[in-house]
N, C-alpha and C positions, 0 to 999 in steps of 0.2 A: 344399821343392820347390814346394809351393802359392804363394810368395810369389816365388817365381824364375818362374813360370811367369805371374802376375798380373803381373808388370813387366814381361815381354816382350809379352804380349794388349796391354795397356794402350798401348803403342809401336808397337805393329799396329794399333791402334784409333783414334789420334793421327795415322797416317798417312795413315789411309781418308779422317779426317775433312779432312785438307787434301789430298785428290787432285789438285786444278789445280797443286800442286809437286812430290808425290810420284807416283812410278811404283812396280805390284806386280805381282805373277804368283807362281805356282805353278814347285816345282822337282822332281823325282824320280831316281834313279838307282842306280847300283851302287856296291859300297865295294870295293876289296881292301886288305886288314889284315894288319900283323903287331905283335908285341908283343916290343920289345927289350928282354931281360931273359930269357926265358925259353929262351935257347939254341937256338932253333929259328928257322930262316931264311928266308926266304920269302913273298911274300905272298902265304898260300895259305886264307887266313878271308876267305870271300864272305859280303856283306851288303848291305844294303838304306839308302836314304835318301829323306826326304821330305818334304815341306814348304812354306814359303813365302819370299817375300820381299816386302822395299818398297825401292827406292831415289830418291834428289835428287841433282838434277842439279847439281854442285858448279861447273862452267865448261862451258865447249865440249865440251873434252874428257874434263872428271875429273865421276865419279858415286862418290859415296858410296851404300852398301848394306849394309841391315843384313837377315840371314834366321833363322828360326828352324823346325826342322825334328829331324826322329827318326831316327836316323843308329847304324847298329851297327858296332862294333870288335870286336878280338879276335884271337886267334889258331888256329891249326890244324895239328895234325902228323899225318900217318895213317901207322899201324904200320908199320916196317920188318919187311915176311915171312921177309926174309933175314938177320934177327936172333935170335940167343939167345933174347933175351926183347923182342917187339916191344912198343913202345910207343904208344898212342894220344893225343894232347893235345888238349882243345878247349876252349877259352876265347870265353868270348862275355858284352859287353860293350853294353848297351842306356841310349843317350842323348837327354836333350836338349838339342842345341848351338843356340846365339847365336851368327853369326860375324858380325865388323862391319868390310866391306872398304872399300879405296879401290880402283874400277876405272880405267884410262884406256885411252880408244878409240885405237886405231890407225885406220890404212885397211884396204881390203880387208874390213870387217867384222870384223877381232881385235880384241882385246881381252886387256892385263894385267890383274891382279886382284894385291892383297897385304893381309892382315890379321892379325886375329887371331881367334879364337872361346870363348867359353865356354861350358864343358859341364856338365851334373850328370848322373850317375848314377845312373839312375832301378831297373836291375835288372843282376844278373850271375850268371855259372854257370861255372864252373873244373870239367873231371872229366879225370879220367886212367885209363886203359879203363873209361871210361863211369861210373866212381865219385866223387863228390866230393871234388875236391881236399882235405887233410887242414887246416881253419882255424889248426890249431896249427903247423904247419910255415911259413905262409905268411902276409904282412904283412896288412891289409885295403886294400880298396881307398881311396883318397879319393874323398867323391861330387863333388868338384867340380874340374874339367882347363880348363886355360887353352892351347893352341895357338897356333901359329903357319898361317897359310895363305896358300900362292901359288897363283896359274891361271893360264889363260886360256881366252877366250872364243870361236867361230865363231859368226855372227848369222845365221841363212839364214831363208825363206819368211818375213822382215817382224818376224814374234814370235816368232821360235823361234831356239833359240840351243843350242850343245852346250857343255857346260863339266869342262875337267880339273882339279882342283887335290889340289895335297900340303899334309898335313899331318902336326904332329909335335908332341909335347906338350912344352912350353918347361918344366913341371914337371914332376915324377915324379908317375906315378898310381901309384903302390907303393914304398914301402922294397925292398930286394932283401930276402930271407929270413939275418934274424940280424939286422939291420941294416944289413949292413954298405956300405962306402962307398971306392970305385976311384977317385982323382983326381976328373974329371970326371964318372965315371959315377955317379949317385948315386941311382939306384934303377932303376923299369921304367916305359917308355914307348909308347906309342900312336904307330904307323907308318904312316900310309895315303896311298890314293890314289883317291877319287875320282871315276864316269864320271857327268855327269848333265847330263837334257837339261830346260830353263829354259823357260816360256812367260808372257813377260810382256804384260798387257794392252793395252800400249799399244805403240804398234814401238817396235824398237830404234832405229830411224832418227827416230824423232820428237823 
């Protein structure tokens, strides 16, 4: 963790030092989450993101961007009352992701976005009415998720910018339980979406 964390500073620190190339700012926002594998549908696990960025301006129109920021997953089922026996599910999944895009401007102030990101996982908690999930029933998690990320971008007031993007984890963060293995499906993955508003130091127009 110390050493994933020391190579992304040091690439933050790399960029400061050549500002007259490099563009950065601050990003923050909201997640909704769900967790494919666990039979529960919806993305209904609210979360939190936050962080930074730096990017270089690759042409006119294409910017390379790379951010590093503390970003929560997970998932959330609340008890059905109108069940037998109601269940409660809460998974909650605390990281730090690397994601390293290629933007390209449009008009109008939009903006595509498509990448990838790396994550480790730095802490987690699984309970099922409110009890810790059972370790032996269940695979562990891997600390480290490789994703996939698409967006886009709206630029308003100069510096400030709103941003949506999906992500999906291109690997399994879990075996399913037993190990087992469906075609395609080969284990449990991280579903999200997203909401977050960007303020970088220097305009987007510049």
């Amino acid at each position: 963790m110390k050493k994933f964390i020391f190579l992304c500073l040091s690439i933050f620190i790399f960029a400061s030092l050549q500002a007259q190339n490099f563009n950065g700012g601050i990003v923050a926002g909201m997640i909704a989450s769900q967790y494919d594998g666990d039979s529960y549908a919806g993305f209904n696990r609210l979360g939190a993101t936050a962080g930074g960025f730096v990017n270089y301006q690759l042409h006119k129109k294409w910017i390379g961007q790379m951010e590093m920021k503390y970003i929560q997953k997970g998932s959330y089922r609340s008890p059905d009352q109108n069940s037998s026996s109601p269940v409660e599910y809460d998974l909650r999944l605390n990281y730090v992701e690397v994601p390293f895009l290629i933007k390209y401007n449009f008009k109008y102030h939009l903006s595509f976005e498509a990448g990838m990101g790396l994550a480790y996982l730095f802490n987690s908690r699984e309970e099922v009415n409110g009890i810790p999930a059972d370790p032996f029933n269940n695979s562990p998690f891997r600390k480290l998720e490789w994703d996939y990320q698409i967006g886009g971008y709206y630029s308003f007031l100069d510096k400030w910018a709103i941003n949506i993007r999906y992500m999906y984890s291109i690997l399994p963060i879990r075996s399913h339980a037993g190990g087992g293995v469906w075609g395609a499906n080969r284990g449990e993955y991280n579903n999200l979406i997203s909401f977050s508003l960007h303020y970088q130091f220097k305009s987007f127009n510049d």
